[in-house]
VMD Tcl script that draws the C-alpha trace (Angstrom):
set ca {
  {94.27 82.56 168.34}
  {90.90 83.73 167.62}
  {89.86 80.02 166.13}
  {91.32 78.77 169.42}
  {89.01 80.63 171.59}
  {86.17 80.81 169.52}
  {86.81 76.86 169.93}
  {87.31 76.90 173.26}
  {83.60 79.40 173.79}
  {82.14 76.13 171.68}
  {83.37 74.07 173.97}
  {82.59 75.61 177.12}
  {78.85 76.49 175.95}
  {78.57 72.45 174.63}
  {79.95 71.10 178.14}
  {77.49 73.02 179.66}
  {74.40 71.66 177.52}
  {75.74 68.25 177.96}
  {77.55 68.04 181.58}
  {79.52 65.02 181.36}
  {79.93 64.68 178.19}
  {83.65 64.23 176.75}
  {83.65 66.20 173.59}
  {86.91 65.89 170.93}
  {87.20 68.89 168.70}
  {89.43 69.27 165.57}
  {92.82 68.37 165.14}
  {93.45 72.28 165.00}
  {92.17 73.20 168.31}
  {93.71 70.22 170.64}
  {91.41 70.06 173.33}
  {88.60 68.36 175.50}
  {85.94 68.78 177.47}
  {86.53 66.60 180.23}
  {84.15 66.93 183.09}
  {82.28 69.99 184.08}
  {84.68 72.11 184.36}
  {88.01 70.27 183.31}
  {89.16 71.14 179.83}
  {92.51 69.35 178.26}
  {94.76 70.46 175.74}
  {96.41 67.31 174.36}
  {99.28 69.47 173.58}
  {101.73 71.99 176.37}
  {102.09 73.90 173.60}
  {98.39 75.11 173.16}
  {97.74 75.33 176.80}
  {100.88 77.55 177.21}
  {99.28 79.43 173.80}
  {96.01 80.00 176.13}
  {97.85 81.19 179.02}
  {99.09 83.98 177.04}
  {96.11 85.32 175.93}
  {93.68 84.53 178.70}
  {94.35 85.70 182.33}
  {94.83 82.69 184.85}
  {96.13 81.47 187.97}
  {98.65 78.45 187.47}
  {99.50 75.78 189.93}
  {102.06 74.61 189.45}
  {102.60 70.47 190.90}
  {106.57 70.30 190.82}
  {108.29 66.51 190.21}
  {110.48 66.27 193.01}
  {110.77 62.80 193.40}
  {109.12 61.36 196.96}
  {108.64 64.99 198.18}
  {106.34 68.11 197.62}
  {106.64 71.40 196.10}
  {103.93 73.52 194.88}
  {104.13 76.96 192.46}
  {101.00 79.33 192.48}
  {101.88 82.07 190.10}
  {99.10 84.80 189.52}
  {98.62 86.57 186.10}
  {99.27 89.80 188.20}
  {102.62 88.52 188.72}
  {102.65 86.87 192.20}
  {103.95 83.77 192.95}
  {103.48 81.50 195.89}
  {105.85 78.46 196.62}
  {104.30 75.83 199.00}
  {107.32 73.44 199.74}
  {110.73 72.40 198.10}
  {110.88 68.53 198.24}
  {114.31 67.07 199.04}
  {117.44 69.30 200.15}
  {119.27 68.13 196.47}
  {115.84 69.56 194.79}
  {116.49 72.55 195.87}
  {118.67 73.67 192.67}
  {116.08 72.13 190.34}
  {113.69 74.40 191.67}
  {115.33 78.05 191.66}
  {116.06 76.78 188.04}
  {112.56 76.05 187.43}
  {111.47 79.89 188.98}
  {114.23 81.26 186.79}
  {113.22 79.58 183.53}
  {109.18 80.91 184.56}
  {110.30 84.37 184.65}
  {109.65 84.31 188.40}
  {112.53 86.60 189.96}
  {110.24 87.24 193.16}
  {108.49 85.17 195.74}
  {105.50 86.78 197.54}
  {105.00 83.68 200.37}
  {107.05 80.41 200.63}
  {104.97 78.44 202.83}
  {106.83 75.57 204.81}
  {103.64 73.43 205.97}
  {105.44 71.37 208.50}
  {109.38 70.81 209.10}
  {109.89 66.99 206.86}
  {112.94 67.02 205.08}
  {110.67 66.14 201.80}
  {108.67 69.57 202.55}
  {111.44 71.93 203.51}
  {114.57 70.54 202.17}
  {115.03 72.40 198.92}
  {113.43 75.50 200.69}
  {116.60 76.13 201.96}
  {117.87 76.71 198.16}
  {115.40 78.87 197.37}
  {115.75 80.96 200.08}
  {119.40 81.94 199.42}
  {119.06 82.23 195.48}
  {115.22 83.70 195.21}
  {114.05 87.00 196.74}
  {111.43 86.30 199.04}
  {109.37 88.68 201.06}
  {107.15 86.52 203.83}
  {107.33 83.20 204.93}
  {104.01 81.45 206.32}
  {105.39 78.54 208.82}
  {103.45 75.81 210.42}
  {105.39 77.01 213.84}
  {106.73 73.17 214.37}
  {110.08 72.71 215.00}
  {112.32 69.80 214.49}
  {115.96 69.00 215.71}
  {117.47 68.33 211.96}
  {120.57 70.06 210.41}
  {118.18 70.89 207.64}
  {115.00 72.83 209.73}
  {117.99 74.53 211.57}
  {119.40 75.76 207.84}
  {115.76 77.15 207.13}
  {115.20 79.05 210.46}
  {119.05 80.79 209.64}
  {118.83 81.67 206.32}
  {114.87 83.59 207.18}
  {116.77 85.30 209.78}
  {120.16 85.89 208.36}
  {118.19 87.77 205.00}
  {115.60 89.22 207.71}
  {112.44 87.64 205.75}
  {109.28 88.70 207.07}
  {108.34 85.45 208.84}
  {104.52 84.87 210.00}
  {103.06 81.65 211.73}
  {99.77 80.24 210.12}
  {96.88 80.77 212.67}
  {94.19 78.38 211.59}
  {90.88 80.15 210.49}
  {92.45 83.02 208.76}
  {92.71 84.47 205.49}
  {96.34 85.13 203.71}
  {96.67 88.66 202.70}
  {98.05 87.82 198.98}
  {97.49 89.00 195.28}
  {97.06 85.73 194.63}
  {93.51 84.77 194.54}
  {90.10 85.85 195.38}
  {90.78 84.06 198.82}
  {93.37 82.04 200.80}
  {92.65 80.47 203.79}
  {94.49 78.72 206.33}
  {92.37 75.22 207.44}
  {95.17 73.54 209.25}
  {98.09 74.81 211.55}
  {100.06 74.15 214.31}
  {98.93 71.38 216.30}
  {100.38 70.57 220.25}
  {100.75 66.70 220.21}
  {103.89 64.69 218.89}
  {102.95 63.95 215.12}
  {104.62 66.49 212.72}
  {102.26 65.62 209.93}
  {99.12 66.77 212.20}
  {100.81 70.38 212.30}
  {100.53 70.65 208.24}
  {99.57 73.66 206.75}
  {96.67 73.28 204.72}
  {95.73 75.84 202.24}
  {92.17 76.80 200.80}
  {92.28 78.78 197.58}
  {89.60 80.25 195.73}
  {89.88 81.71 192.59}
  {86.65 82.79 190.54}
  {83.96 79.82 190.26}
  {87.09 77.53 191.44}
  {88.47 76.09 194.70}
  {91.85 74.33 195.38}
  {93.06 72.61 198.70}
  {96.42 72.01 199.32}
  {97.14 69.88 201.93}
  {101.00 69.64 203.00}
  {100.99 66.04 204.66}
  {97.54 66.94 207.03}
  {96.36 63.48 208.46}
  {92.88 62.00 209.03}
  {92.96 63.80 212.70}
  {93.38 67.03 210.96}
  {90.43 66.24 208.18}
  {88.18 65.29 210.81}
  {88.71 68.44 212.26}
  {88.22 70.10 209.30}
  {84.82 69.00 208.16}
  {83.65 70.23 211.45}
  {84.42 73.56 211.29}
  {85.06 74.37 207.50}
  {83.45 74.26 204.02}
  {86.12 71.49 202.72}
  {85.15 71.22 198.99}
  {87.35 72.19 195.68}
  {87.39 71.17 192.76}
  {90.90 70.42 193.01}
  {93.28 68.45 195.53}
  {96.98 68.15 196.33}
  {96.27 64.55 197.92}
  {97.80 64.46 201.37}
  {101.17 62.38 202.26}
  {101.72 61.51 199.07}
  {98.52 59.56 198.92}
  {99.28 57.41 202.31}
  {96.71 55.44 203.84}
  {97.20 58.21 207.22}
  {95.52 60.49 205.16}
  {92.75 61.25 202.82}
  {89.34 58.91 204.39}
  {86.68 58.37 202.96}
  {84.41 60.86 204.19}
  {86.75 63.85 204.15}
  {87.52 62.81 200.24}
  {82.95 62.75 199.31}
  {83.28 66.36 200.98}
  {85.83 67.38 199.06}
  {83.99 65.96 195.69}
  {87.01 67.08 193.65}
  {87.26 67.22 189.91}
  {90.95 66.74 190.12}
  {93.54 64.76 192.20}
  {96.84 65.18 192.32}
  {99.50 63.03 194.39}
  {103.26 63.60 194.33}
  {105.36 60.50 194.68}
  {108.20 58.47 193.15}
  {107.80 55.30 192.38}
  {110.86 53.80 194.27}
  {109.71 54.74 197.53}
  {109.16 52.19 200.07}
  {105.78 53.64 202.43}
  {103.71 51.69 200.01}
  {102.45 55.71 198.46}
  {100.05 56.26 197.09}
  {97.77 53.79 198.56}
  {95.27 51.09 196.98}
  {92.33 52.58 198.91}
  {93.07 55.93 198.72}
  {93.06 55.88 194.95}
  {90.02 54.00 194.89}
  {88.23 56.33 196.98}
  {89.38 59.07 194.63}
  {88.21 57.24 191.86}
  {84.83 56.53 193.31}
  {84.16 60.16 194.11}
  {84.58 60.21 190.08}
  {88.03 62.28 190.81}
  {90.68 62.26 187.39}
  {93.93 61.36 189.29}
  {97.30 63.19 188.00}
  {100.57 61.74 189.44}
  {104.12 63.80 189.30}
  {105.84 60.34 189.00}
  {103.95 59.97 185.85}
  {103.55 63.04 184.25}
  {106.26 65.10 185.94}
  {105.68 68.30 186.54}
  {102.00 69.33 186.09}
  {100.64 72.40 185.35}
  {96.65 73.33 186.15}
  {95.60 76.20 184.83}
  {92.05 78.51 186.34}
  {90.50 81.15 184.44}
  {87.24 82.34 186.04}
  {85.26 79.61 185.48}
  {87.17 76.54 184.33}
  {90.16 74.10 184.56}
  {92.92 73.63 182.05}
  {95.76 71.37 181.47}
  {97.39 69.51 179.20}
  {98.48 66.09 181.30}
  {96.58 62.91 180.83}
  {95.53 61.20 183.97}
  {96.96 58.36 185.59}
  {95.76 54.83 185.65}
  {97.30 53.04 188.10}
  {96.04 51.39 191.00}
  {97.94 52.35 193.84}
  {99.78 49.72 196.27}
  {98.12 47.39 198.97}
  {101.42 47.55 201.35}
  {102.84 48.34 203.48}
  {99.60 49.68 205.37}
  {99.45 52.08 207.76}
  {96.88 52.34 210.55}
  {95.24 55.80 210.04}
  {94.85 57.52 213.93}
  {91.86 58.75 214.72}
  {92.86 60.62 217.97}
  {94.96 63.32 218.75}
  {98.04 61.48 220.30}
  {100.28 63.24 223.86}
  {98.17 66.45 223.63}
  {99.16 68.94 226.14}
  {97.39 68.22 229.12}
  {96.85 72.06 230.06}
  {97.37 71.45 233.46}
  {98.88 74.61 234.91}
  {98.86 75.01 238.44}
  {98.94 79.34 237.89}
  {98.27 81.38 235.05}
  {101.16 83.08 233.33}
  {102.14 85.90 232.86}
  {102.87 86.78 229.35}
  {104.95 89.69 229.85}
  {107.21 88.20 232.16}
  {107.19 84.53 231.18}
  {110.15 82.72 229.40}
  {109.97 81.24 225.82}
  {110.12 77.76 227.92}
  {106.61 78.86 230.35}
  {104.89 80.18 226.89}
  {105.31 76.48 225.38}
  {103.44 75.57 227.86}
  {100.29 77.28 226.82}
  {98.34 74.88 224.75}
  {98.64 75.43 220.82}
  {101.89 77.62 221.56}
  {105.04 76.11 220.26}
  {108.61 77.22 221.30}
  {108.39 79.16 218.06}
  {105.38 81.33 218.60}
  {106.60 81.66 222.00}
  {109.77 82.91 220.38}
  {107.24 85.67 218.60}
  {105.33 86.21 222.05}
  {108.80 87.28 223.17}
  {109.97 89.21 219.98}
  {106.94 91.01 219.60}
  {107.01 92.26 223.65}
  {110.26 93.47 222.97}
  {109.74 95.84 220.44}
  {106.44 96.74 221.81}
  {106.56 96.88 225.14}
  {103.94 94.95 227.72}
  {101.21 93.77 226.17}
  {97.98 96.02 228.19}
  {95.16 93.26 227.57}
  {95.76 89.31 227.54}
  {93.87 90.06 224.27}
  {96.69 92.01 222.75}
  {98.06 88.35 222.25}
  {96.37 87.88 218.70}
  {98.44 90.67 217.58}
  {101.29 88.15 217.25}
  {101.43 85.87 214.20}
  {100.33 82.82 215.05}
  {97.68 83.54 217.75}
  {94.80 84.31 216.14}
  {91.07 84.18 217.95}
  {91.39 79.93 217.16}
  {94.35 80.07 219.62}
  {93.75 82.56 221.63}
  {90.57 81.15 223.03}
  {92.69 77.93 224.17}
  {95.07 80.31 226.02}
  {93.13 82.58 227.58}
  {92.12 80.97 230.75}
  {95.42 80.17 231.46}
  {97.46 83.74 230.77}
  {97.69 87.15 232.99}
  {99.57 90.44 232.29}
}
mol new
graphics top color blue
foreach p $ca { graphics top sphere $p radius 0.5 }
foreach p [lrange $ca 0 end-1] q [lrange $ca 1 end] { graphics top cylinder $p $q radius 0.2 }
display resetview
C-alpha cells in the first residue's frame, strides 16, 4: 500500500507538471493519469484497494438497463440513492446496497415520477431503511407512482419536496444543491430534480431526465460547471445542448442506457458535443455498473471509456419553451388557511402535492400568521414563494 500511494503522489505531482499528459506507470501500480484530474486504475481491484485506505466519496452509476439509478455513499457512512430504474430492478438494487454494506439510506431522491426513475424505488423502500425522501412534487396517475407515495406513508418516511435554489442538509458532501425542481407545465421531464454536488476541489451534476428548458434556465441563474455529469435522458437529443454542455466543461460523462431501446439514446449529437468539450464518455450499457471515486482533489475509477458514436434516429425536436404553463390568472387571492388542496394547485409552481403539504403542515400547526410563513413548508422555498405571493392572503 505504501508503493501504491507513493505511486499515486508521483502521479498526481507529474499530472500537474504536465496537464494533459497521459502518463502509464508500472505494471505494479495499475494506473493513469488521464486528464487533469481523472486518474484510472486498469484494475477494480486496486481502485477498491485505494478506497480502503484513502477517504472518498463514491458515486455510484448503477446498470439498470434503459433506466437510472444513482448510489452516493460517503466515507462517513452516508449513502444517497438518486433513482431505481425499472420496477423488476428494484431487487437488483437492495441486493447491490446489501452486498456494499449499506444497511441505511440517508435520502432517496425520486427526480420526477417515470417508471425508469421510480420503479425499483418502490423495492427499496420496503426492504432498505430510509430516513427522508427528496421528491420532485410531480405526480403521475400510474399503479407504480401510486405504490411509491403508499409505501413513504405506510413506513412514515420523512418526505420533503425539492425547492429549487436550496442546499440539502446531508453528510454527504461539502455541498448539495438543488438546480432543478418542480416545474407547472405538462412535461414530466421539465420537473427533474437536478442535483449539484461538491465535494473538495470537485463538482458533480446529476441531472434526473432535466430538458433543454430546464438547462436554459439553469445557466441563468446558477454556476453549472463539474467536472462530472450524469448526462440527461439517457443522452436524448431533448436534453444536453450545446451551450449548457461548454458550461458544464466536464471531465467526465456518464449516460445510462441499454442498447435495445428504441428512442434512438444516446444521441449522435449529443455525444459529439461531449466529445468536443474534450469530455471521456462512460456508458452503463458498456461497462455496467460504474464506480467514480473523489478524494479531495481528484477523480478515480477503474472503467475504460466508451467509443461509440451514438445514434442519428429517431430525432427528437428539443423545446425551447415552457409548454401549458399556468396562466396565473386568478380572479381573487387565496386564502391559504382556508383554501382546498384543489385552490392551492392553482398557485403557480404548487402542485397537488405541495398543496397536500400546505394542508398537512396547517394542520399540525395551526394558521399560518404571515403569507410568508409559507416557505416553512417543504417545497416553497423563497424561488416559489415569490411566484405565489401576489396571489395568496391569510
Amino acid at each position: 500500500m505504501k508503493r501504491l500511494r507513493y505511486m499515486l503522489s508521483l502521479m498526481i505531482l507529474s499530472s500537474i507538471l504536465l496537464p494533459g499528459t497521459a502518463l502509464v506507470f508500472s505494471d505494479e501500480a495499475q494506473v493513469l493519469a488521464l486528464k487533469n484530474k481523472t486518474v484510472r486504475f486498469e484494475d477494480d481491484n486496486e481502485l477498491t484497494l485505494f478506497k480502503e485506505s484513502h477517504a472518498t466519496l463514491d458515486f455510484h452509476f448503477l446498470d439498470v438497463g434503459q433506466g437510472d439509478s444513482t448510489l452516493v455513499v460517503s466515507d462517513t457512512g452516508a449513502a444517497m440513492l438518486i433513482d431505481g430504474g425499472q420496477p423488476d430492478h428494484g431487487k437488483e438494487i437492495v441486493r447491490y446496497l446489501k452486498n456494499a454494506g449499506i444497511e441505511k439510506l440517508e435520502w432517496v431522491v425520486a427526480t420526477h415520477p417515470d417508471i425508469d426513475h421510480i420503479g425499483g424505488l418502490v423495492e427499496v423502500l420496503k426492504k432498505v431503511e430510509v430516513e427522508n425522501v427528496l421528491d420532485s412534487g410531480r405526480e403521475h396517475n400510474t399503479k407504480t407512482y401510486k405504490k411509491y407515495r403508499n409505501i413513504v406513508k405506510e413506513k412514515n418516511i420523512n418526505f420533503f419536496v425539492a425547492e429549487e435554489g436550496e442546499m440539502l442538509n446531508t453528510n454527504l458532501a461539502n455541498r448539495v444543491k438543488v438546480l432543478n425542481s418542480y416545474s407547472d407545465n405538462d412535461v414530466r421531464n421539465d420537473s427533474s430534480i437536478v442535483l449539484h454536488i461538491t465535494y473538495g476541489d470537485t463538482a458533480v451534476l446529476l441531472t434526473g431526465d432535466a430538458t433543454v428548458v430546464n438547462e436554459k434556465e439553469m445557466m441563468n441563474k446558477y454556476d453549472v460547471e463539474a467536472d462530472i455529469i450524469k448526462v440527461a435522458h439517457h443522452g436524448s437529443a431533448t436534453s444536453t445542448g450545446d451551450l449548457f454542455i461548454q458550461k458544464v466543461d466536464p471531465e467526465i460523462a456518464i449516460i445510462p442506457y441499454d442498447k435495445s431501446n428504441a428512442f434512438g439514446h444516446p444521441n449522435v449529437g449529443v455525444v459529439n458535443r461531449l466529445r468536443n468539450t474534450g469530455a471521456d464518455i462512460y456508458t452503463t450499457e458498456n461497462s455496467s455498473h460504474i464506480i467514480v471515486s473523489l478524494d479531495m482533489e481528484n477523480i478515480y475509477t477503474s472503467k475504460k471509456p466508451w467509443n461509440g458514436k451514438g445514434r442519428s434516429f429517431p430525432t427528437p425536436v428539443p423545446r425551447v419553451y415552457m409548454s401549458d404553463e399556468k396562466t396565473n390568472d386568478l380572479s381573487k387571492p387565496i386564502n391559504i388557511n382556508t383554501a382546498s388542496k384543489k385552490e392551492l394547485a392553482k398557485l403557480p409552481h404548487v402542485s397537488p402535492v405541495i398543496a397536500e403539504m400546505v394542508i398537512e403542515f396547517r394542520e399540525e400547526n395551526g394558521p399560518f400568521k404571515t403569507k410568508e410563513e409559507l416557505i416553512l413548508v417543504s417545497g416553497i422555498g423563497e424561488y416559489s414563494y415569490n411566484k405565489i405571493k401576489k396571489f395568496i392572503t391569510i
